[in-house]
DSSP file (Angstrom, degrees, kcal/mol; ACC not computed):
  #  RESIDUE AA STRUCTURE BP1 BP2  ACC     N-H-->O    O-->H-N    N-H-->O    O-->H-N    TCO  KAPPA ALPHA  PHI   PSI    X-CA   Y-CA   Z-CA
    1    1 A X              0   0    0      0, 0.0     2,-0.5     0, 0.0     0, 0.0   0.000 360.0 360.0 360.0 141.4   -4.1   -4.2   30.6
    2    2 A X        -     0   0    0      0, 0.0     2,-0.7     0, 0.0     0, 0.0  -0.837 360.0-162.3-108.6 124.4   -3.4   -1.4   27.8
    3    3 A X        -     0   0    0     -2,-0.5     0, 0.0     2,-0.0     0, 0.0  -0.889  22.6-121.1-110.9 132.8   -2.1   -2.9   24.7
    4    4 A X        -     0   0    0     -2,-0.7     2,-0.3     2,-0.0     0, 0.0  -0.427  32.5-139.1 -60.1 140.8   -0.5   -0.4   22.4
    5    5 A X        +     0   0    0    117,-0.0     2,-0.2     3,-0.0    -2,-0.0  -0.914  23.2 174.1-149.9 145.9   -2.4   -0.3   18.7
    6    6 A X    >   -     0   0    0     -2,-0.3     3,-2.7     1,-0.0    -2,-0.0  -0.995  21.2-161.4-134.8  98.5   -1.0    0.0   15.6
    7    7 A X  G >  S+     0   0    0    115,-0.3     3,-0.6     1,-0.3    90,-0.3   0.764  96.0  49.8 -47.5 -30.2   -2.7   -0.2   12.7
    8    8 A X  G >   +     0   0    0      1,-0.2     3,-1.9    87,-0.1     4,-0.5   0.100  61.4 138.6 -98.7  33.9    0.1   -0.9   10.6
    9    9 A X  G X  S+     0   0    0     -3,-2.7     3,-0.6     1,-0.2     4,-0.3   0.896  79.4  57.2 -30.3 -33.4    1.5   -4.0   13.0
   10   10 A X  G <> S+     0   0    0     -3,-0.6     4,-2.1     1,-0.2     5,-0.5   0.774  76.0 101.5 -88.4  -4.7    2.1   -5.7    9.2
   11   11 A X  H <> S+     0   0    0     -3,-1.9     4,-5.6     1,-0.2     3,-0.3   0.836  75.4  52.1 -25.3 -58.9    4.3   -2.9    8.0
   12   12 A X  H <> S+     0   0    0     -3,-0.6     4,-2.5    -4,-0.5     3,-0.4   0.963 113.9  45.4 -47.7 -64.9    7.5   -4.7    8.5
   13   13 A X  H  4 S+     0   0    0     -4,-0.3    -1,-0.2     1,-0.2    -2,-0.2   0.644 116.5  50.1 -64.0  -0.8    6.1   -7.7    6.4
   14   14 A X  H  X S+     0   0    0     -4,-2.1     4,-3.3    -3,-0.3     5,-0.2   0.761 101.8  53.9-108.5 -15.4    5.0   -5.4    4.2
   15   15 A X  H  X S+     0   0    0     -4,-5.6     4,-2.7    -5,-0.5     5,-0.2   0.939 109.4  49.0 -67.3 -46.0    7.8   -3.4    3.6
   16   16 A X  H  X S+     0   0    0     -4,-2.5     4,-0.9    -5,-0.2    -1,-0.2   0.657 106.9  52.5-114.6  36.9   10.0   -6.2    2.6
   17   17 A X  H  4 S+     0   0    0     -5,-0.4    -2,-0.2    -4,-0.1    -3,-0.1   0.888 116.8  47.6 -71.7 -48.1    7.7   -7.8    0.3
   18   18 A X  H  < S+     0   0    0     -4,-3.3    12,-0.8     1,-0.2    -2,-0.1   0.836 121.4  29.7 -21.1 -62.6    7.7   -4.4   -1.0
   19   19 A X  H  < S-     0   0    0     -4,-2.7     7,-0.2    -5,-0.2    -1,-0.2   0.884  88.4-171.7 -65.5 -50.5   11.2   -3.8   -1.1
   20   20 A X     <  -     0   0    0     -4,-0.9     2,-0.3    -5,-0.2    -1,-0.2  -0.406  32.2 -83.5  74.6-157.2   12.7   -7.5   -1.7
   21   21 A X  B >   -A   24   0A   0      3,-0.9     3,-2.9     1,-0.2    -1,-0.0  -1.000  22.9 -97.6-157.3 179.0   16.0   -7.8   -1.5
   22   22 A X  T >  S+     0   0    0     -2,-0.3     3,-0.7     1,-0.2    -1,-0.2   0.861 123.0  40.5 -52.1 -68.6   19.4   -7.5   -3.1
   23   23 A X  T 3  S+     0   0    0      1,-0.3    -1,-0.2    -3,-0.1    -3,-0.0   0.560 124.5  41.8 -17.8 -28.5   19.4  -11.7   -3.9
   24   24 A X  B <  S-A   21   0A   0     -3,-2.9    -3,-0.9     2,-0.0    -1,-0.3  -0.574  85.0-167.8-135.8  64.2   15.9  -11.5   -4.8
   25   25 A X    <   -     0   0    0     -3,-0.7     2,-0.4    -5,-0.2    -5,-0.1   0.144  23.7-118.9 -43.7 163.9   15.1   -8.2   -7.1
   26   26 A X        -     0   0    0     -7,-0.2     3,-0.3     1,-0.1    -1,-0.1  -0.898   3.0-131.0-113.6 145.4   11.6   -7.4   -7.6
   27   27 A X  S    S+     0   0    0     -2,-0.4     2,-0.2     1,-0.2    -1,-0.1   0.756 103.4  27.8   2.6 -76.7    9.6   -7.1  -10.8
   28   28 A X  S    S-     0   0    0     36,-0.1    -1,-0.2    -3,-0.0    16,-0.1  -0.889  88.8-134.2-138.1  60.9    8.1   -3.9  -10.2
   29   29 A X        -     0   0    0     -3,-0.3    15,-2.1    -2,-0.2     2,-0.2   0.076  29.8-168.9 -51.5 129.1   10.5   -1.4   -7.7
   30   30 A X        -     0   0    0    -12,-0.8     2,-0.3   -11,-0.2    13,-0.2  -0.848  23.1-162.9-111.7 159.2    8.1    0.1   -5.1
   31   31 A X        -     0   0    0     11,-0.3    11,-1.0    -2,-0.2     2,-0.2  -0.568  18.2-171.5 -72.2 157.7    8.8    3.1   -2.4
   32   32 A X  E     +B   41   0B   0     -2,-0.3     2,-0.2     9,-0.2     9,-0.2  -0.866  10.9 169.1-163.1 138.4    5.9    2.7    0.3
   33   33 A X  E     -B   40   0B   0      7,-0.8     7,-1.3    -2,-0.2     2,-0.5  -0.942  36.9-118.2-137.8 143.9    5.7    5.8    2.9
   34   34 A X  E     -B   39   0B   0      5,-0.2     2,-0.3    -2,-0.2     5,-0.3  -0.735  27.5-175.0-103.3 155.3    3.2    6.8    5.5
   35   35 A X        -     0   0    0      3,-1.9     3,-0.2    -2,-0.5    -2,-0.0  -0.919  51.8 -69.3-155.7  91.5    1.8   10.2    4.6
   36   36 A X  S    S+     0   0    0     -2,-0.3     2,-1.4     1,-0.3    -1,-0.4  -0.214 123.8   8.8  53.7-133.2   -0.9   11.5    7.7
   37   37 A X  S    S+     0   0    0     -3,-0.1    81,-1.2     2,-0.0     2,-0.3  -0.422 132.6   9.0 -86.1  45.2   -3.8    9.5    7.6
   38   38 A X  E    S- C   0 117B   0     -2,-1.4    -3,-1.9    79,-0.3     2,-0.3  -0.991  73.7 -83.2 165.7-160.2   -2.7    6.8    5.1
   39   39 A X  E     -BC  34 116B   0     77,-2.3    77,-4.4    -2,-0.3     2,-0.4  -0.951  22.7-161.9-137.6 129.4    0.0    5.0    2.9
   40   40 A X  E     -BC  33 115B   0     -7,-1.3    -7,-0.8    -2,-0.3     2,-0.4  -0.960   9.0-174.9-121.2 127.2    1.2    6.1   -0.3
   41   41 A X  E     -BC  32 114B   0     73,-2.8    73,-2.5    -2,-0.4     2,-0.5  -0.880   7.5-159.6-104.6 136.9    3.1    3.4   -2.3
   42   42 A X  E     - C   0 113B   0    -11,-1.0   -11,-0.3    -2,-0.4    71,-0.3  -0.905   6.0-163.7-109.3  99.2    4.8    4.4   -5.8
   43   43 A X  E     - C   0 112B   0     69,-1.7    69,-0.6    -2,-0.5     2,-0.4  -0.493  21.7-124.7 -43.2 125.5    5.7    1.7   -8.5
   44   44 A X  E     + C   0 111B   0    -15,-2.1    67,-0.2    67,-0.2    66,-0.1  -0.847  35.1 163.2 -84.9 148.6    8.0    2.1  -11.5
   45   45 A X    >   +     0   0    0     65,-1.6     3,-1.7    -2,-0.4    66,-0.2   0.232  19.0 171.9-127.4  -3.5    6.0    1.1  -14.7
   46   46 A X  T 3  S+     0   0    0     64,-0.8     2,-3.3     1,-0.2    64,-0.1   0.367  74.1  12.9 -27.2 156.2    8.8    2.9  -16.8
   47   47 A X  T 3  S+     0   0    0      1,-0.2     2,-0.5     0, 0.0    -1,-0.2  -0.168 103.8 122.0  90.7 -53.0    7.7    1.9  -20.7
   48   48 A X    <   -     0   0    0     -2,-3.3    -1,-0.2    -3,-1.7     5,-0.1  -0.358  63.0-131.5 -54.3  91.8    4.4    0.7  -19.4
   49   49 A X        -     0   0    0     -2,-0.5     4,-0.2    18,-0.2    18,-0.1  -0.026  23.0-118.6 -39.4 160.0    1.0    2.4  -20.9
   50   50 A X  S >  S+     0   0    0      2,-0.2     3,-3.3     1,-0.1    58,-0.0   0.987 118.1  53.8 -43.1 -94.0   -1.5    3.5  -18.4
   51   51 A X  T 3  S+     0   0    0      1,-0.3    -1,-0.1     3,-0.0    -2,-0.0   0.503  96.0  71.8 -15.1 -55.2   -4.2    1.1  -19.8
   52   52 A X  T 3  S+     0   0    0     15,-0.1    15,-0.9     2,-0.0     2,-0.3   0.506  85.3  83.8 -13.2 -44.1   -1.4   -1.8  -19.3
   53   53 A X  E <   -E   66   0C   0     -3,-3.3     2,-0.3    -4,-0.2    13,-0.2  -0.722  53.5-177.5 -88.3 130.6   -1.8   -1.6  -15.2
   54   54 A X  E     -E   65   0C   0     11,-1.1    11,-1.8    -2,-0.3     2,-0.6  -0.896   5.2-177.5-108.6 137.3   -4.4   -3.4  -13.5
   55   55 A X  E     +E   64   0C   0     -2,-0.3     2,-0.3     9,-0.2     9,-0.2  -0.943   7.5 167.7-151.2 156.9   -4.8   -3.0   -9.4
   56   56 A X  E     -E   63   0C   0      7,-2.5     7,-2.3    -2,-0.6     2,-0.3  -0.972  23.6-145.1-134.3 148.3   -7.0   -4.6   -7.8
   57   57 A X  E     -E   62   0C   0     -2,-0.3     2,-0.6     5,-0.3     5,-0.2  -0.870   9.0-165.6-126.9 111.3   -7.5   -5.1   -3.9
   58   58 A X        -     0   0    0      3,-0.6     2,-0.5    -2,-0.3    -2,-0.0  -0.841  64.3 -58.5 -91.9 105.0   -8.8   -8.3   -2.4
   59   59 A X  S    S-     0   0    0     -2,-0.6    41,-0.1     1,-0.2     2,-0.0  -0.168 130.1 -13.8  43.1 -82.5  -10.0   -8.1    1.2
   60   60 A X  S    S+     0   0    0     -2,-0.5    34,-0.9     2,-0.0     2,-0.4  -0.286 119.7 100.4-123.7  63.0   -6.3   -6.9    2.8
   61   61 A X  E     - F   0  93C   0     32,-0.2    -3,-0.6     2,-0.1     2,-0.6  -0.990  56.0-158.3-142.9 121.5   -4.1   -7.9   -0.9
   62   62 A X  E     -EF  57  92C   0     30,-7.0    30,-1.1    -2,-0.4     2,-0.3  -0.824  11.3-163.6 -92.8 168.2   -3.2   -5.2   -3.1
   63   63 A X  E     -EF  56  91C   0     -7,-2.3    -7,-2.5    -2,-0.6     2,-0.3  -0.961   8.9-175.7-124.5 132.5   -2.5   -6.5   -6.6
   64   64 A X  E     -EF  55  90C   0     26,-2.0    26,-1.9    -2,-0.3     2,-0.6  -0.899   3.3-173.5-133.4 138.0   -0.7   -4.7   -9.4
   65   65 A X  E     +EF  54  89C   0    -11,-1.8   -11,-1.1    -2,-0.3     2,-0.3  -0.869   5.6 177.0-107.6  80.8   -0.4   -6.0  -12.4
   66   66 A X  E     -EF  53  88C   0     22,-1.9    22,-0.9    -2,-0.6     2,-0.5  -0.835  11.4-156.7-117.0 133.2    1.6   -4.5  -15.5
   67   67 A X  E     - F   0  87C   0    -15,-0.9     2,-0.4    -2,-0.3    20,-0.2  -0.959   7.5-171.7-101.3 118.2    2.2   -6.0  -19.0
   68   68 A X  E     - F   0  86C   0     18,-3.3    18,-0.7    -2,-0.5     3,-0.1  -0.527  24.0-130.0-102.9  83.2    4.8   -5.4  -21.4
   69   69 A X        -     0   0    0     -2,-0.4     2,-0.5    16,-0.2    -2,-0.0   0.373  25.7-115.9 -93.1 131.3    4.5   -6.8  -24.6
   70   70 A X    >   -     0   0    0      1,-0.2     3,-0.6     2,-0.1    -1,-0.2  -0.542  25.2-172.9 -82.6 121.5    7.3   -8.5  -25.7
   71   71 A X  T 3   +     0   0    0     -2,-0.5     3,-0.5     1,-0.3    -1,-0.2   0.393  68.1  93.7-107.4  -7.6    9.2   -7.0  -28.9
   72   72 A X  T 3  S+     0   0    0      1,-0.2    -1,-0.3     9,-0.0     4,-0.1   0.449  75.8  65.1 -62.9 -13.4   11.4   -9.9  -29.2
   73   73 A X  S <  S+     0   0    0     -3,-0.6    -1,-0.2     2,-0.1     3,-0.2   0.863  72.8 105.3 -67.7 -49.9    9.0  -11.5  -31.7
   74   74 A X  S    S-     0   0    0     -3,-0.5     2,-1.1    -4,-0.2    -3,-0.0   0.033  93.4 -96.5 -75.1-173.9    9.2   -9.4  -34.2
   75   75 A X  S    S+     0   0    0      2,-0.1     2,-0.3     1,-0.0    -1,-0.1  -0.462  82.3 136.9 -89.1  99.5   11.3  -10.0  -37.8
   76   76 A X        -     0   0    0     -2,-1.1     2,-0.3    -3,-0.2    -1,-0.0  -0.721  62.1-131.0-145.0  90.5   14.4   -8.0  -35.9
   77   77 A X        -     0   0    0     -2,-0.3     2,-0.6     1,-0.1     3,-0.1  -0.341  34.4-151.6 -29.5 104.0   18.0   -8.9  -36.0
   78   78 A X        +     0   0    0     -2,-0.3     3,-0.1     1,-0.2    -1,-0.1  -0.827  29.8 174.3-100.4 129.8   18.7   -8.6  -32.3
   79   79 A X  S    S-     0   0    0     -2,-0.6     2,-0.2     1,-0.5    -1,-0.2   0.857  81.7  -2.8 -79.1 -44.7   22.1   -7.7  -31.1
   80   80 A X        -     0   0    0     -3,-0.1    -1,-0.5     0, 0.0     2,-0.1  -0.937  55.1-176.0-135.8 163.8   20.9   -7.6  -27.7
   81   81 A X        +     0   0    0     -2,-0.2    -9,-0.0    -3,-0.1    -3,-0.0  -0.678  28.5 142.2-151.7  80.8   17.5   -7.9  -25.7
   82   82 A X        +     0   0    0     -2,-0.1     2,-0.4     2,-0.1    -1,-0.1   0.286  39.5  99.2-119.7  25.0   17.8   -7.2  -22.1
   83   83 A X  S    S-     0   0    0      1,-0.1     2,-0.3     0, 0.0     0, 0.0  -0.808  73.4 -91.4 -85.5 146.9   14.8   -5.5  -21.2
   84   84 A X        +     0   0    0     -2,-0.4     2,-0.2   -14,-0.0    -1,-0.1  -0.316  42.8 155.0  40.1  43.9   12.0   -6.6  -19.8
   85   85 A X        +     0   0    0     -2,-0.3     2,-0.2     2,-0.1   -16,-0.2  -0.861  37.1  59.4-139.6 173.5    8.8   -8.0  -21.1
   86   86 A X  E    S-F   68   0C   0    -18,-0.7   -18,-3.3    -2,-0.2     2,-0.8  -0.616  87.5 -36.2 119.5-170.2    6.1  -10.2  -19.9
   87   87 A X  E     -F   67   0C   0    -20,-0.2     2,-0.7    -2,-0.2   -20,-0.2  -0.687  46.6-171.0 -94.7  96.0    3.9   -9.7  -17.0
   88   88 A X  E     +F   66   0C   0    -22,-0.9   -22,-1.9    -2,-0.8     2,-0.4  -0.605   6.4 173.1-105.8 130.4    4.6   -8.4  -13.7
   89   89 A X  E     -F   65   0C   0     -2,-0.7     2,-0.4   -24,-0.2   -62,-0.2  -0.821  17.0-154.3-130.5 158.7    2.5   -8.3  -10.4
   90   90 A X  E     -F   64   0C   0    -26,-1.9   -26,-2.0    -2,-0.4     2,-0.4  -0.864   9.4-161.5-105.1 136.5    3.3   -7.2   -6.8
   91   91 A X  E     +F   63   0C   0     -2,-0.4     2,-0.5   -28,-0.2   -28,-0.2  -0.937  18.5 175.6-112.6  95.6    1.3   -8.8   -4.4
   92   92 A X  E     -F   62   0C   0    -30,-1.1   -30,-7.0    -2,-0.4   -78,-0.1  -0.933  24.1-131.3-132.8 137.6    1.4   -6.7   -1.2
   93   93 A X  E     -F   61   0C   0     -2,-0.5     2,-0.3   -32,-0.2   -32,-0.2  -0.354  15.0-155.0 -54.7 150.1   -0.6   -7.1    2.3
   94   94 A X        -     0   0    0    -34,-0.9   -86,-0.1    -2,-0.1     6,-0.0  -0.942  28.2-106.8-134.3 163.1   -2.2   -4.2    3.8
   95   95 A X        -     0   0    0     -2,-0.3     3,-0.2     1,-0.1   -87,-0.1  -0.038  36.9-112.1 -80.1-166.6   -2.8   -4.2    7.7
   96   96 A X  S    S+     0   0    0    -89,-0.2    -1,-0.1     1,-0.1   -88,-0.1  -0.020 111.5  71.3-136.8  11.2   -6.7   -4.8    8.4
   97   97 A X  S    S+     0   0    0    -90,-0.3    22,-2.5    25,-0.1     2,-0.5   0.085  77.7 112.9-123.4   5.2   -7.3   -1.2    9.8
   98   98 A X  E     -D  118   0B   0     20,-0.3     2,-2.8    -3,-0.2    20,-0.2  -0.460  68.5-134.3 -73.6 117.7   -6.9    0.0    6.1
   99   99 A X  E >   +D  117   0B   0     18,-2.0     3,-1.5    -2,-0.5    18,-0.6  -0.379  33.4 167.6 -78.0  80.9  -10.2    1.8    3.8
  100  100 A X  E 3  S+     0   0B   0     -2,-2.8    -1,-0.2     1,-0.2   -43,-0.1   0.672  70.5  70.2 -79.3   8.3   -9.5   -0.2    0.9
  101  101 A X  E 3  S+     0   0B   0     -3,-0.2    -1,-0.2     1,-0.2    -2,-0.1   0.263 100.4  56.8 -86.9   7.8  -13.0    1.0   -0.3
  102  102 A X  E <  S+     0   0B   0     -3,-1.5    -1,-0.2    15,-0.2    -2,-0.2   0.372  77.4 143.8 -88.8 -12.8  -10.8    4.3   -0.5
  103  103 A X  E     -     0   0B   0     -4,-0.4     2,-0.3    14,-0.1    13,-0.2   0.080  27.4-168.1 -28.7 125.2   -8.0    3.2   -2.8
  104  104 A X  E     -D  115   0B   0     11,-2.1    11,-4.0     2,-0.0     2,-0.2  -0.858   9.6-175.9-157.9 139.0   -6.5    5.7   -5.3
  105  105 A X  E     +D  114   0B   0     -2,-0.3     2,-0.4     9,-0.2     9,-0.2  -0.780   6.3 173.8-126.8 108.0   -4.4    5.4   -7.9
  106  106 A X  E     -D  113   0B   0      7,-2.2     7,-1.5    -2,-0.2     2,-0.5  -0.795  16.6-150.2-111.7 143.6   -2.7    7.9  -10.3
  107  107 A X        +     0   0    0     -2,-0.4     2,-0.3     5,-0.2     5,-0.2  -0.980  25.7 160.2-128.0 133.3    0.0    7.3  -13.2
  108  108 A X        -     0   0    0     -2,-0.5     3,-0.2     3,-0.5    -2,-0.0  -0.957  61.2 -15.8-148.5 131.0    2.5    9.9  -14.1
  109  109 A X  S    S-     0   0    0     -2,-0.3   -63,-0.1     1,-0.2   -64,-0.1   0.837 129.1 -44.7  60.4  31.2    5.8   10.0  -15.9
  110  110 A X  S    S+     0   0    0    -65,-0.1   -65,-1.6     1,-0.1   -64,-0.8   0.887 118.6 111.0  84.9  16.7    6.5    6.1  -15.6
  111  111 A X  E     -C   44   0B   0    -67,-0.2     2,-0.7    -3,-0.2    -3,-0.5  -0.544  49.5-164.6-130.7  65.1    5.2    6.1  -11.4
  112  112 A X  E     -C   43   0B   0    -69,-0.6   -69,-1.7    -5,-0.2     2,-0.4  -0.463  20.3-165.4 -67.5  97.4    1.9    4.4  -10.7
  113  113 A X  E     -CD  42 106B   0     -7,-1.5    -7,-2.2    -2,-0.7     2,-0.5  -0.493  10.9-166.4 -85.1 145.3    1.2    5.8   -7.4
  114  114 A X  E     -CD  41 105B   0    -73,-2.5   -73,-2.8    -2,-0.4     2,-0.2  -0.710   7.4-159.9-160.7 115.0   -1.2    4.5   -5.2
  115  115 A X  E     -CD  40 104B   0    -11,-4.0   -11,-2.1    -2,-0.5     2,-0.4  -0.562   7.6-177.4 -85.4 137.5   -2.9    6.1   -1.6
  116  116 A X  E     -C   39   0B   0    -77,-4.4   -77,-2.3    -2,-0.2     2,-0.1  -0.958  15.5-148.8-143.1 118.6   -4.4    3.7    0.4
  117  117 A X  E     -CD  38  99B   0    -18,-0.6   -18,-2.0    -2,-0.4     2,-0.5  -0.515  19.4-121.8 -99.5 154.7   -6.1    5.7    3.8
  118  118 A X  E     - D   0  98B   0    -81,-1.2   -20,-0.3   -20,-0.2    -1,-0.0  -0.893  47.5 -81.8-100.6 146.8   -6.2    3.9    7.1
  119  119 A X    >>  -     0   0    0    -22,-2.5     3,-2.9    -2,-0.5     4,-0.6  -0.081  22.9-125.5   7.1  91.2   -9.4    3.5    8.2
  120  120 A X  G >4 S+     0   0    0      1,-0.3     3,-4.7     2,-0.2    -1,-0.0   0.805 114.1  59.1 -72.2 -49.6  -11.4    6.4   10.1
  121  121 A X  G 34 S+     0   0    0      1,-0.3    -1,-0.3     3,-0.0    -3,-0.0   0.655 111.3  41.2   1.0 -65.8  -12.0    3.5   13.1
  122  122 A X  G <4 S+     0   0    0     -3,-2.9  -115,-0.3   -25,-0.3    -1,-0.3   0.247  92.1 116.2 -96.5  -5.5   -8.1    3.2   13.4
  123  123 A X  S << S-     0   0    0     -3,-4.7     2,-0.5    -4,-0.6    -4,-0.1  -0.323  77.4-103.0 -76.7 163.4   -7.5    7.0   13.2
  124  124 A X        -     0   0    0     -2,-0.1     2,-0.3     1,-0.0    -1,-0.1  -0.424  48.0-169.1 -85.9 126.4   -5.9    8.7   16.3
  125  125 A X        -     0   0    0     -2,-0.5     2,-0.3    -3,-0.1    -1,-0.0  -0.902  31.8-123.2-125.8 155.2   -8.7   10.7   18.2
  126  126 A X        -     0   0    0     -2,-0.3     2,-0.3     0, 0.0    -1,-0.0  -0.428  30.2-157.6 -77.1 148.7   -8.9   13.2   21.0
  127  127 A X        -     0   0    0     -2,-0.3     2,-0.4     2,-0.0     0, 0.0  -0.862  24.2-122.9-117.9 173.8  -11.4   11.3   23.9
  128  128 A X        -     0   0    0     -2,-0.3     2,-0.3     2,-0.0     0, 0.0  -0.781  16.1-128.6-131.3 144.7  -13.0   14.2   26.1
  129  129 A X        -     0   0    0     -2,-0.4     2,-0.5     0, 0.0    -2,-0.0  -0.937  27.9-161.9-100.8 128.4  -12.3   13.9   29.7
  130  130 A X        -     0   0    0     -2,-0.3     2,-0.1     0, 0.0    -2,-0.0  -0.920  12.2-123.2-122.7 135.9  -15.5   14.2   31.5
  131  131 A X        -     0   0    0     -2,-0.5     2,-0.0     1,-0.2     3,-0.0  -0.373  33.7-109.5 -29.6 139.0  -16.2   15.0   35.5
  132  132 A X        -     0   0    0     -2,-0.1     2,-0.4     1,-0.1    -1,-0.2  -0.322  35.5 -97.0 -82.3 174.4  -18.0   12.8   37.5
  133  133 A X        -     0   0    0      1,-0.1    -1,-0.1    -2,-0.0     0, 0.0  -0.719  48.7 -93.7 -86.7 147.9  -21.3   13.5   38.6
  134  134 A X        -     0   0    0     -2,-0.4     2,-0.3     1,-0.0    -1,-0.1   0.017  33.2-138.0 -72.0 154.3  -21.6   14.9   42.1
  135  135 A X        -     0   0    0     -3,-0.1     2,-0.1     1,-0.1     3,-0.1  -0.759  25.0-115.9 -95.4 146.1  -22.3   12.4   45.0
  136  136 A X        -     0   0    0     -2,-0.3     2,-0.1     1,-0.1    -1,-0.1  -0.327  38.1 -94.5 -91.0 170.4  -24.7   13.5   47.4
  137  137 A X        -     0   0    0     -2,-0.1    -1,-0.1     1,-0.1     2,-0.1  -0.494  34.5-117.0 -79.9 130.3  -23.5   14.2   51.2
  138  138 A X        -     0   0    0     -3,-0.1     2,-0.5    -2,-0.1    -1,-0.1  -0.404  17.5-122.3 -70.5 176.0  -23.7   11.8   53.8
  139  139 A X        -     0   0    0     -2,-0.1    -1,-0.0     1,-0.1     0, 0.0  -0.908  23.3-164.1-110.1 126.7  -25.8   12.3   56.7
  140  140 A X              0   0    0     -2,-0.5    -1,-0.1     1,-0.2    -2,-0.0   0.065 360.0 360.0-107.2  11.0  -23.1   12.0   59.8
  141  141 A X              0   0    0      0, 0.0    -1,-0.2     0, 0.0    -2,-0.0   0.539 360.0 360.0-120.0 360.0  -25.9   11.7   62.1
């Protein structure tokens, strides 16, 4: 029997941890895309220093991790305070066909992007079709 594979079987579950949903907003608002030979997922960090994000990946778990230090402390009349602060992480599965000893990670403009390549094992390959070797005649006599 030929069983179709697909490295990214977890996609769905990982698209909506990614995503959330409208009832349940997320932290951290992610796009996640397949791009060739890998996944790139983008975070907004808006506000958020470089140095501030941690990511980390534990066997098939990304982590990202962002702090924003909370401004509500200081000696400030506040009229309003409806941003943000504290810590926030994304926890996201990656399918098991993934090189997460290939992870990379870039921050630009408030966007922590982050490529994650699947695995050259799980990549799509030509196979060579090969001719048998010839069989010798039988002898009809």
């Amino acid at each position: 029997m030929v069983m179709m594979f697909d490295p990214f079987h977890d996609l769905g579950r990982f698209t909506e941890q990614v995503l959330g949903t409208a009832a349940r907003p997320t932290g951290l608002p992610v796009d996640a895309w397949r791009d060739g030979n890998g996944f790139v997922v983008e975070f907004d960090v808006p506000g958020i220093a470089p140095d501030a994000l941690d990511v980390q990946v534990d066997h098939d778990v990304l982590t990202v991790t962002a702090e924003l230090p909370d401004a509500s402390d200081q000696d400030r009349q506040w009229l309003m305070a409806e941003r943000p602060h504290g810590v926030f992480r994304r926890q996201l599965s990656l399918g098991q066909h993934l090189d997460t000893e290939h992870i990379e990670a870039d921050y630009h403009g408030g966007v922590l992007r982050v490529r994650i390549p699947v695995a050259d094992a799980a990549k799509a390959r030509k196979i060579a079709i090969g001719s048998p070797a010839p069989q010798p005649a039988l002898d009809q006599g």
